[in-house]
C-alpha positions as CSV (number, residue, x, y, z in Angstrom):
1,X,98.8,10.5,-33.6
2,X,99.3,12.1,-30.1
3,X,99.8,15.7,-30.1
4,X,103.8,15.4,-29.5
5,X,103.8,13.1,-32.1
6,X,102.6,15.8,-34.3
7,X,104.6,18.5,-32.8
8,X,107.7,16.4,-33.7
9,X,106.7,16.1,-37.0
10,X,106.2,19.5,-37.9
11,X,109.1,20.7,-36.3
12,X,111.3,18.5,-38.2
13,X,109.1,19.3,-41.6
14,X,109.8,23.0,-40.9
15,X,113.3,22.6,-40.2
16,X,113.5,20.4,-43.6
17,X,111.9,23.2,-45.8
18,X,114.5,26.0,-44.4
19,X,117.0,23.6,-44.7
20,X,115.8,22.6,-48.5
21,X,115.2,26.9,-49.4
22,X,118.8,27.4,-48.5
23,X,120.3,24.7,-50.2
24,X,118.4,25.5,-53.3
25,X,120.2,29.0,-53.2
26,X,116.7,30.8,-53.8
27,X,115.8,34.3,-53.3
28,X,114.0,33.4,-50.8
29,X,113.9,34.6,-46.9
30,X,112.8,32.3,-44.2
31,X,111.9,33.6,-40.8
32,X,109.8,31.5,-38.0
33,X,107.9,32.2,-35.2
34,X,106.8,29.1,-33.0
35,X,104.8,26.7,-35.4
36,X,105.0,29.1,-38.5
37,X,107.5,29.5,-40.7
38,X,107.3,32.0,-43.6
39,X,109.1,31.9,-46.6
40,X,109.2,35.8,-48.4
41,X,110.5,36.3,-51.5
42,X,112.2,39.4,-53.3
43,X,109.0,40.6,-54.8
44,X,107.3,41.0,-51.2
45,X,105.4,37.6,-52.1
46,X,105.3,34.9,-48.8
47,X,104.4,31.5,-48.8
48,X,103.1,30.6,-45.0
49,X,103.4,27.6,-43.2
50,X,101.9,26.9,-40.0
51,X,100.8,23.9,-37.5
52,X,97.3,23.0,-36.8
53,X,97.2,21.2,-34.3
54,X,93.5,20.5,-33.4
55,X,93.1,19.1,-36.6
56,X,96.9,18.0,-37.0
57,X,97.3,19.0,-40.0
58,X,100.2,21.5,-41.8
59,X,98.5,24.0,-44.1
60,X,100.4,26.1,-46.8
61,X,99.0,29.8,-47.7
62,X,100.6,31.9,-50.9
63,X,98.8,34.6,-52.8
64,X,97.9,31.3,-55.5
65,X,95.9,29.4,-52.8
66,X,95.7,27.4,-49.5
67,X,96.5,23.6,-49.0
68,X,95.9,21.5,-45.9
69,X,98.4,18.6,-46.0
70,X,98.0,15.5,-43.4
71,X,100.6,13.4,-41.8
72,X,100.2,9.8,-44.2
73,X,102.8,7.8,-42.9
74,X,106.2,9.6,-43.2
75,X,105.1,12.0,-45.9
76,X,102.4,14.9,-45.7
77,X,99.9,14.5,-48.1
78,X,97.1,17.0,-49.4
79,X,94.0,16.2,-47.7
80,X,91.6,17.0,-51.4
81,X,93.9,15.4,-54.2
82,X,96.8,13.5,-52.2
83,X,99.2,15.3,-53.4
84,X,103.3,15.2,-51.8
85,X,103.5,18.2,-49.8
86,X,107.1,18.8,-51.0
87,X,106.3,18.5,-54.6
88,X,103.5,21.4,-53.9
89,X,105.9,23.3,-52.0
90,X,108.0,23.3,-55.5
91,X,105.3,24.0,-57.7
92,X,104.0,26.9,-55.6
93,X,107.6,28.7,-55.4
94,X,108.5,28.2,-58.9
95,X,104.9,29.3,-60.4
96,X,105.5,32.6,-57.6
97,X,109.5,32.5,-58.8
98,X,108.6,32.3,-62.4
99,X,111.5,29.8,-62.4
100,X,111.6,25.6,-61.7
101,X,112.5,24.6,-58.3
102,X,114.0,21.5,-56.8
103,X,114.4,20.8,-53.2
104,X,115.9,18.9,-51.8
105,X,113.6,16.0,-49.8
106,X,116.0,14.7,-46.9
């Protein structure tokens, strides 16, 4: 994957999870500066996104852990247990939430 190509990508998965957070009606504040987006909510809690590009990968920092997520085909996949970066993205705001979460994927 050229760099562009990965650029692209994590623009438009960026743009997706704001998109998702606001259409969920959370409590949840997203704010973005160039590749990384960071989601706060009420409690002062944050959830960070962010581009890496050398290693073209999207990683995911909250106060319960770090995840490094790769491009596998057209979904983003955690690069230890393969898990949907979407579904991770739920479990982490609802465990930090106290509450379930479903976002929308498209």
């Amino acid at each position: 994957m050229s760099e562009s190509q990965f650029l692209q990508a994590i623009d438009t998965t960026l743009a997706r999870v704001q998109a998702a957070v606001d259409a969920a009606g959370l409590p949840v504040e997203c704010s973005q500066t160039a590749l990384i987006l960071t989601l706060e909510l009420d409690d002062g809690a944050k959830v960070i996104l962010n581009a890496q590009t050398p290693m073209r990968q999207l990683w995911m920092a909250s106060r319960i852990g770090a995840r490094h997520f790769a491009l596998q085909g057209e979904e983003w996949r955690d690069t230890r247990s393969g898990a949907e970066f979407f579904g991770e993205l739920e479990r982490t705001l609802a465990e930090l939430l106290g509450e379930p979460v479903q976002l929308a994927r498209r």
